[in-house]
N, C-alpha and C positions, 0 to 999 in steps of 0.2 A: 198562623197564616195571615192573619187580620191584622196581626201588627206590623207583619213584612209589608205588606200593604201602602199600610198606612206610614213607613218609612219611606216607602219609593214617592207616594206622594208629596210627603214633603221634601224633598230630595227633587223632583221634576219644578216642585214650586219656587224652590230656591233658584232652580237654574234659570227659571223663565224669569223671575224677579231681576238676575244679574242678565241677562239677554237683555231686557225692557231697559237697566240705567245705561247699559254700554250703549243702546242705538241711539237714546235721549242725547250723551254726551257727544257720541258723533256729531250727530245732526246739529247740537248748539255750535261746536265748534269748526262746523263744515264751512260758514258764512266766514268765521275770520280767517281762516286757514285760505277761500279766496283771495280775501281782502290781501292776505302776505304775497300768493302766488302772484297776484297784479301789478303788487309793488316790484317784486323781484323782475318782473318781463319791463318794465318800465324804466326800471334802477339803469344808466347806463353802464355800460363796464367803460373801466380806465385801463388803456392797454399801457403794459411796462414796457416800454422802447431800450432797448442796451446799444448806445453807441461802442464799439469795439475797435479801437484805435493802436496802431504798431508806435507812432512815432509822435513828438508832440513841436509840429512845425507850422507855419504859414501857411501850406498847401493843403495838411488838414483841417486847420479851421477856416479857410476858405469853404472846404467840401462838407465842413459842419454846418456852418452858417446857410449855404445853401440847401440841403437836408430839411432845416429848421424853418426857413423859408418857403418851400415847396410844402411843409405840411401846413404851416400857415395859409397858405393861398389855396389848400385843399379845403381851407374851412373849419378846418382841426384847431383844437385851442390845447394848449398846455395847460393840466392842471384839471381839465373837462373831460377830453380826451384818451389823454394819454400823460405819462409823463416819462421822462429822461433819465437813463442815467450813464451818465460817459465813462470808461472806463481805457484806461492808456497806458503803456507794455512802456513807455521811455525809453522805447527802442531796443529792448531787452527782448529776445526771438522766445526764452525758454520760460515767459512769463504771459506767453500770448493767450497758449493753451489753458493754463490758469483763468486766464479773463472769462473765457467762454464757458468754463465749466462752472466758475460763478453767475454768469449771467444763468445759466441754464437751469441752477440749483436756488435761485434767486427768483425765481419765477415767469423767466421774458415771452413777453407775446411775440416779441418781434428783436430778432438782430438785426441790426444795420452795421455792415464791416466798412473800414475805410481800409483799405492796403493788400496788396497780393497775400500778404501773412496770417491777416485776420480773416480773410476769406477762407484759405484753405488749412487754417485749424477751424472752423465753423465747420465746413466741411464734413470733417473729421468727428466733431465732437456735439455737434447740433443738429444732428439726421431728423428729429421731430420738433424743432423749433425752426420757425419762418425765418427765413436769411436773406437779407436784402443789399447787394455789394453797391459800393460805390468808391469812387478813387481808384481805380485797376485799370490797367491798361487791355488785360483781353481776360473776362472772368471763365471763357472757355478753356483756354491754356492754361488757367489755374488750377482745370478742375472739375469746373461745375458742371461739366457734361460737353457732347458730341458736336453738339448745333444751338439756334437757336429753340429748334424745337423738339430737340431729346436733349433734355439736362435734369439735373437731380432735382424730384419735385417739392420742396421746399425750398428752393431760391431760384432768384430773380434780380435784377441788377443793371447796373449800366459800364459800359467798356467805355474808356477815356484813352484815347490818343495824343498823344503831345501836336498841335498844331504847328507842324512841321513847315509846310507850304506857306503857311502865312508869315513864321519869324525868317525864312530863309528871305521871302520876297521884302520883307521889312529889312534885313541889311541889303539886300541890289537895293533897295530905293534909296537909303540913307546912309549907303557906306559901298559904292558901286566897285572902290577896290579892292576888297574882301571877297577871296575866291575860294580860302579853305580854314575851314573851322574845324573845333577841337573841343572833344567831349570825353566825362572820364565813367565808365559802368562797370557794372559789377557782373560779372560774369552767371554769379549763384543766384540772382534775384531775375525771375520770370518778367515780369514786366519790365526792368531794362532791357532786356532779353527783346522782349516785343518793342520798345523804342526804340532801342538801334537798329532794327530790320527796319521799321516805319520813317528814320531818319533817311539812311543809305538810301531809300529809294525816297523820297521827295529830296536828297541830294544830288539825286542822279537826275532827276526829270527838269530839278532848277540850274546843274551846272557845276554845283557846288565840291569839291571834293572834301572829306571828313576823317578826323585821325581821332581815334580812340586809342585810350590809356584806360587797360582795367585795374580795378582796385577791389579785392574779395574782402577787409574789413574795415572800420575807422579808422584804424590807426595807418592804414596804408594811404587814405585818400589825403596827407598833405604832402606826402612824397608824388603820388599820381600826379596831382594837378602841378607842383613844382615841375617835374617831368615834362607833362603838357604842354605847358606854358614856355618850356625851352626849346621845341619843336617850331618847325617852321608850320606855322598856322596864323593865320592872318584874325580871327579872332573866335572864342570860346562861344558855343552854343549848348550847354550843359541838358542832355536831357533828364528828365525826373528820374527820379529812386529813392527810395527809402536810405539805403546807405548813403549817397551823397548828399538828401535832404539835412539829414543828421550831423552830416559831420561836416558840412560847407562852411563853416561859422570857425572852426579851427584853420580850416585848409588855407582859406584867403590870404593873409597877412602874407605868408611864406612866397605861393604863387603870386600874388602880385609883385613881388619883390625880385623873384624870375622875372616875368615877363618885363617887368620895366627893363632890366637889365642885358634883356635878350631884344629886346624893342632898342636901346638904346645904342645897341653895337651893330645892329644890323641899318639903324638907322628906317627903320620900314615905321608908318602906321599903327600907332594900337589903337584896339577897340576891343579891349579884351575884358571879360565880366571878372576877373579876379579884383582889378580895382573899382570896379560898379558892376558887382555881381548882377546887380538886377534888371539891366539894360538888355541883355541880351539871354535871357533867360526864360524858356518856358515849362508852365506848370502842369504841374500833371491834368489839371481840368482842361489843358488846352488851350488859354489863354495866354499870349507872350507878355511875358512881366514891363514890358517894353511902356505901356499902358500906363503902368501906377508908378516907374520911376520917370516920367518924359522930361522931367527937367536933365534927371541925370544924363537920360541918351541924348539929348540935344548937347550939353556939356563935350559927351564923346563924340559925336558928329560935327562938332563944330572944330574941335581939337583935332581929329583926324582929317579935316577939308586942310586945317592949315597946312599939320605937317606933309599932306600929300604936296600942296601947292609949292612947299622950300623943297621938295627933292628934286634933286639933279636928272633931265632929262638922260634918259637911258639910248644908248649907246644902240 
């Protein structure tokens, strides 16, 4: 009995012994174990930004550059912050959803979409990642919800309408014989969808009457605008699109070569954007490109005062 005893005691001594160094060690390393916690609440976090881009044109690094800017003037520094990483489909539709499930598995604090497409694969595919659109023409009709204030609660964004009102009144002022213009969309894409409804009526409030030519892929829009361009339309007011953005660079050459040809038998006025696309052109942010070619529109305004002035009064 004595020696059971005298085992439990040492047996309770042992444990008090390891009780006494385990609270010693606590307690030594409770002070650095703050020191880390303070550092960690201190440490900023660097958010990962994922630009998510459909197409790689003018209009989107317009709407990049701007993006980039606005976090600039938020006070936000690159590199402190946050930092970047763009990501671009080259206009590839079946490479968009790829994008996003990288950024997602990539770790993003934050998407920012540029385009009807990357918006609504985010949508889709980024339910617990922040999504922030931009470059759309109505991110309701994409998608993202009912109203402004029942939408899916991870994004938020801005709706871009083609300034419609301003380029029409910018031809009455600098080209007052232009009464019908010509645009070529795409039927399958939602935001030309919403630009040619927002065209038709600021066409209708300024006078203007409008012929659209749809084209459903690239390869159809240098036939489109050839088409266009041979219509009686007094001059091209091209609204945005991803498909036309893309493939306007092939189309020209052909439609300019119509329209001269169609201008020159009828004897009428050009002022048509397939030989200075950029004249009479506005961009998806809403600005008429009219702006950054003015040498070229003055070239076409000067050129069309003349030929108005040699034609033969009408009968």
């Amino acid at each position: 009995m004595r020696s059971l005893l005298h085992a439990l005691r040492r047996v309770a001594l042992g444990i008090a012994v390891v009780a006494a160094a385990s609270v010693v060690l606590l307690l030594s390393d409770l002070q650095h174990r703050e020191r880390a916690a303070r550092r960690a609440l201190t440490r900023k976090h660097v958010w990962k930004i994922y630009f998510v881009q459909y197409n790689d044109v003018i209009d989107v690094k317009d709407a990049e550059s701007g993006v980039l800017e606005g976090l600039r003037e938020a006070g936000l520094e690159d590199g402190r912050d946050f930092e970047v990483k763009i990501l671009n489909a080259q206009g590839d539709m079946a490479t968009v959803s790829a994008l996003i499930d990288s950024a997602v598995t990539g770790g993003a604090d934050l998407l920012i979409t540029f385009s009807t497409p990357t918006l609504q694969a985010a949508l889709r595919r980024a339910q617990n990642v922040p999504v922030v659109y931009n470059y759309v023409s109505s991110g309701l009709k994409a998608g993202a919800g009912k109203s402004n204030s029942d939408h899916a609660p991870n994004v938020t964004g801005v709706s871009l309408l083609p300034a419609n009102d301003e380029a029409l009144a910018l031809l009455r002022t600098h080209f007052p014989s232009i009464h019908k213009v010509g645009t070529l969309y795409c039927p399958a894409e939602t935001n030309m969808v919403n630009a040619k409804i927002s065209l038709d009526q600021a066409a209708k409030r300024a006078g203007f009457q409008v012929e659209y030519v749809p084209a459903e892929t690239a390869t159809d829009v240098p036939d489109a605008a050839a088409a266009l361009m041979s219509r009686d339309i007094d001059a091209g007011l091209q609204i945005p699109g991803n498909l036309t953005a893309s493939a306007s660079v092939s189309a020209r050459p052909r439609a300019a070569r119509t329209y001269r040809s169609s201008r020159s038998r009828s004897r009428r006025p050009s002022a048509g954007p397939w030989s200075s696309w950029h004249a009479t052109t506005t961009t998806a942010a809403g600005m008429p490109r009219i702006s950054r070619r003015g040498s070229c529109a003055e070239k076409i305004r000067r050129r069309s005062r003349s030929r108005i002035s040699r034609r033969p009064a009408s009968s």
